[in-house]
N, C-alpha and C positions, 0 to 999 in steps of 0.2 A: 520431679526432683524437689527437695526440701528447698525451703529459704535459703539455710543454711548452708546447702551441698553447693546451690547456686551463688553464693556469697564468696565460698572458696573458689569455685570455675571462674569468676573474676579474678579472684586474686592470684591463683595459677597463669592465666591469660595475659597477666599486667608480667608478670615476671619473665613469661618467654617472649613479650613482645619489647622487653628492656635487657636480658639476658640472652636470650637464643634459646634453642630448646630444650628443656630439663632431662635433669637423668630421670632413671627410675627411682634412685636413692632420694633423691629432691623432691620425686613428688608423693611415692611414699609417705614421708614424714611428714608431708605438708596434709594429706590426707588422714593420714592414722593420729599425729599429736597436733595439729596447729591448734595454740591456745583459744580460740575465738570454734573454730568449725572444724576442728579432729576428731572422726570419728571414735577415738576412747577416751576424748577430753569432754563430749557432750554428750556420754550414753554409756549405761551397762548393757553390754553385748551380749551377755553370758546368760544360760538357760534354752529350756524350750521356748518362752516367750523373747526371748531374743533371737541372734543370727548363729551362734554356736554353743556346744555345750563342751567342755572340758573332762579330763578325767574326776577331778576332783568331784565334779556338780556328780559323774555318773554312778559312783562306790563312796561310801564317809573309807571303806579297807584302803583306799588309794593313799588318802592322807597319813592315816591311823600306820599303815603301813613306812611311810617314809619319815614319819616320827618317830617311830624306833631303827631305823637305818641312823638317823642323826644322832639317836640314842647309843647305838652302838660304835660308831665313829666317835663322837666323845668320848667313851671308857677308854678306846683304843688309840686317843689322843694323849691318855693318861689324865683323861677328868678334870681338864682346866677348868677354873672358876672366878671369874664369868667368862662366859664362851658367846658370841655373836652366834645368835640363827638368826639367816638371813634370807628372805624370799624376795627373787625380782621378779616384777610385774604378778603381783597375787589375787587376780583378775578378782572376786569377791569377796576373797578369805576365808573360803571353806578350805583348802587344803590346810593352811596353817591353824585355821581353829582344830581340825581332825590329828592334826600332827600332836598338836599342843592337849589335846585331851589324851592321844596312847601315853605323852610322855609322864600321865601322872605315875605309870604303871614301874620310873623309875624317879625317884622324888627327889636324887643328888641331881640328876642331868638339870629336870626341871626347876631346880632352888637354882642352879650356876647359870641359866640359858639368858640373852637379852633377847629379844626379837625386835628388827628390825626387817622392815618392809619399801622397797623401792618401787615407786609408786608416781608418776607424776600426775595422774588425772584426781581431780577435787572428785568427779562422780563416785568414782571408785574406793577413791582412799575414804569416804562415809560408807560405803559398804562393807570394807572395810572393820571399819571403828566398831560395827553395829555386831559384825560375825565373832570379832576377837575381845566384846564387853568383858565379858565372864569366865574366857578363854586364856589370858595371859598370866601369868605366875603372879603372886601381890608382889607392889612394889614394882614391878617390872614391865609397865604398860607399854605398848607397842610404839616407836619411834619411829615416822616416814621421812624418805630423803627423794629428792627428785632425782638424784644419780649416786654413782659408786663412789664418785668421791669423799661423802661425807661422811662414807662407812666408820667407824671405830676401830684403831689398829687393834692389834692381836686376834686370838685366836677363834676362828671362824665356820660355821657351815653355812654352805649357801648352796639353796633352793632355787633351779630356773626352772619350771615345767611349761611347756609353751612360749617361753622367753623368746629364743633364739629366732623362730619361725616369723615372728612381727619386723624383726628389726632388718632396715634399707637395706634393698641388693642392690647392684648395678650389674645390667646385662651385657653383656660384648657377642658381637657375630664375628664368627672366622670368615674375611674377605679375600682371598687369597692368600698371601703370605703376613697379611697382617691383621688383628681384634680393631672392629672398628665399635665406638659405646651407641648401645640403643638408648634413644631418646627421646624424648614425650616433646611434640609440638605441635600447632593450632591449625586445623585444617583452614585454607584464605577461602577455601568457599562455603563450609558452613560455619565455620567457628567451632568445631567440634574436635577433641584431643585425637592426635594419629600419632602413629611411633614412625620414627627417623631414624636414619646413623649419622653418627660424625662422619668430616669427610676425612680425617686422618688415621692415623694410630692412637690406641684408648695406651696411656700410660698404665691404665688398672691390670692390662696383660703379663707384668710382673706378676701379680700373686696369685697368678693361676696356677694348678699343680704344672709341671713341665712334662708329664706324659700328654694332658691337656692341652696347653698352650704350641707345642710342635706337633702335635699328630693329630688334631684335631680335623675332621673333614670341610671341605671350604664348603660356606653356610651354616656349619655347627654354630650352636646359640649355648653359650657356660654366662654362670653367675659367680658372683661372687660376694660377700657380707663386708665391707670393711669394717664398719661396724660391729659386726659378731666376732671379728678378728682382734677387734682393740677390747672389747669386752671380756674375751679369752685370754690376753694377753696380760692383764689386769687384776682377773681374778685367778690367776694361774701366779702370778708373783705376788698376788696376798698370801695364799695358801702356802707358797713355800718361804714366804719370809716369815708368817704369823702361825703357821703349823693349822690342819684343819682340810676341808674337802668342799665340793663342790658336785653336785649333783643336777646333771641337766639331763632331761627330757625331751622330748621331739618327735617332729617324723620329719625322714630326709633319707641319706644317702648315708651308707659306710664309708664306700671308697668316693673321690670326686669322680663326677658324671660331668656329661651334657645334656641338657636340652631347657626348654621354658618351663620354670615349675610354679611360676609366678600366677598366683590366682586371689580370685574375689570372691568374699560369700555372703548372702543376705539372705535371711530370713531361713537359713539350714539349705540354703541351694547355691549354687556358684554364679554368677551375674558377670558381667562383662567389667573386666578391669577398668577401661578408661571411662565405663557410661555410670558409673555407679561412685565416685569420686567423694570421701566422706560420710559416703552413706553405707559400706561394706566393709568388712575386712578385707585385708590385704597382707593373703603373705606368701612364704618359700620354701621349700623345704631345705633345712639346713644341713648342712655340707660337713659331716663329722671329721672328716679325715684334712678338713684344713683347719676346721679348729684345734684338731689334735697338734697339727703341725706345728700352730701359735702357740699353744700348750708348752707343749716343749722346748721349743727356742724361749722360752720364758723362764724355763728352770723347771718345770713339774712335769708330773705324767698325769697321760690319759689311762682311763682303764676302760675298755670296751671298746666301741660301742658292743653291748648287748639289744637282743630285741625287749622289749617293754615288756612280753610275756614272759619271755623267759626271765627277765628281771625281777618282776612281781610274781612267779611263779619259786623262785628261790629262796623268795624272802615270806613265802608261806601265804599267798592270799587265799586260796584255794579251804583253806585251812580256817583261816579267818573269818570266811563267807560263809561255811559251815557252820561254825560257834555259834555267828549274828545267826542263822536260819537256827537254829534249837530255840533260843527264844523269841523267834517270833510267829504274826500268823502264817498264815495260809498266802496269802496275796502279799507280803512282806516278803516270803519265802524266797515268791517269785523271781520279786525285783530283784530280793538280793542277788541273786545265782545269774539274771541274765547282765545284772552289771557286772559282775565278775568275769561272766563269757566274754561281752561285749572288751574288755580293759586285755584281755591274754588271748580272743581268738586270732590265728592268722590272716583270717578274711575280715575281720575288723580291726582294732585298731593294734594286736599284739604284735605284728612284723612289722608296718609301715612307721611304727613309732618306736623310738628306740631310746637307752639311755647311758650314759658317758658318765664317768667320774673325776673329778680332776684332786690329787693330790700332791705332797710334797714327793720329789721324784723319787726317795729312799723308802716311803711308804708300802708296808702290804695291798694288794687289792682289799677295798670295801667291801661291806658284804654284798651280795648280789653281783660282783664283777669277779669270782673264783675263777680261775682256771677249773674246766670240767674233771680233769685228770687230776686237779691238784687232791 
């Protein structure tokens, strides 16, 4: 274990031996952003030489591709000018540089766009600065905000790809007739993190869906994001107050489920949640049909979920990855066609990753969320 990872396992230790035992939400956050020893406040995670690689790292078509979806959503906004492109969490800023290179291909979008990037780690946001030098419109250099609040009103697209998955869940077990919350505390014989329940009823069993929360089997284990819920609730009444869309990516669930989907990953393998603390990632698969739910108690619509293949298969990557393969070599060829596979097959990341739209609720579907029939 790191200096670091160890510096946090104290400071975890001091807070349940002054508080009682942490949620999963509390230690999450304390693991993935504490300013001092958060695993994406002291590290680029992204790549083969790191712990994960993203879609963006694995096609530039992934990008290139959702630069003209944004493309196309502005014209269909009626071409405001200046328009907010907005990416949360832009893990090194290839998707927005790749975005921001298709959009030369429309030169009103690109003259109107700002970009803004919400970003809280310093590592990152110079990866950042370094991806998007040459890449942002003149005049128009990239501005970071540590949160949604200091977005610029009016009108907006905004980019989550991988967002949703990072951000605190809290667990609850069906204990008979009541959720009781899973909780992180300090085993007294070695020192070492154990999960707990509360001994009462979890308050957080409100915002479980109510097919979930009453029928659930005693022992069932449901999550829930409140965080991904205030996040949707948020950028669902920008959009329908400031006109504009919202496109999130992921992998998770259509409908709400149950069970633990909570895991850790180091070095491209998955490692034991509570022994790796700081030093892995940490996430969930996110719950589309409750964010849908926040969506619309918000004022907007969801559109989708779609799976990520069929999404990018709509919006022509297939197509795309052909063009890139004419001029290039031989071993260029390659790569390009098995990143293509790898982003739309079903046995890798094209079903288990999915993606949602969120717009004004009077709005047509986006492109790539068509009704098949339409």
């Amino acid at each position: 274990m790191s200096r670091s990872a160890m510096a946090l396992a104290d400071r975890l230790r001091r807070r349940i031996a002054a508080e009682g035992p942490l949620s999963v939400a509390d230690v999450m956050a304390a693991a993935l952003v504490d300013p001092e020893h958060g695993y994406y406040t002291t590290r680029d995670p992204f790549g083969a030489a790191g712990d994960f690689v993203t879609a963006p790292e694995i096609s530039q078509t992934f990008g290139e591709l959702i630069g003209l979806w944004a493309a196309v959503v502005w014209q269909g906004m009626g071409a405001p000018d200046p328009v907010s492109l907005v990416e949360l969490g832009p893990g090194r800023g290839t998707l927005m540089a790749d975005a921001l290179r298709a959009a030369r291909g429309v030169p009103a979008f690109r003259a109107a766009l700002r970009v803004h990037l919400v970003e809280a780690s310093p590592v990152l946001r110079r990866r950042q600065a370094e991806a998007l030098r040459d890449a942002a419109p003149v005049g128009a250099s990239p501005v970071w905000h540590d949160a949604l609040d200091s977005l610029p009103d009016g009108p907006s697209i905004v980019i989550a790809n991988e967002f949703f998955d990072a951000l605190p869940i809290v667990q609850l077990v069906r204990d008979g007739r009541v959720w009781r919350e899973r909780r992180v505390a300090v085993d007294p014989a070695g020192g070492g993190f154990v999960w707990t329940l509360t001994p009462g009823a979890s308050p957080h069993a409100a915002l479980l869906a109510p097919a979930i929360r009453d029928a659930a089997p005693d022992g069932a284990l449901a999550e829930i994001c409140p965080t991904g819920l205030s996040v949707a609730r948020t950028l669902a009444e920008r959009v329908a107050r400031g006109g504009g869309a919202v496109l999130a990516i992921d992998y998770g669930h259509a409908p709400s489920g149950v069970g633990d989907t909570l895991q850790a990953v180091k070095g491209h393998r998955p490692v034991g949640v509570l022994d790796t603390l700081g030093e892995a990632d940490l996430t969930a698969h996110v719950d589309f049909a409750a964010l849908g739910r926040a969506v619309v108690q918000a004022g907007a619509a969801q559109h989708g979920p779609v799976t990520q293949g069929d999404f990018l298969r709509r919006l022509g990557i297939e197509a795309r990855a052909e063009a890139l393969c004419r001029n290039a070599a031989e071993h260029q060829r390659a790569t390009i066609r098995s990143g293509c596979t790898r982003l739309i097959d079903p046995d890798e990341m094209g079903t288990l990753f999915k993606a949602v739209a969120w717009t004004p609720a009077a709005a047509p579907p986006p492109p790539g969320f068509e009704r098949p029939d339409a």
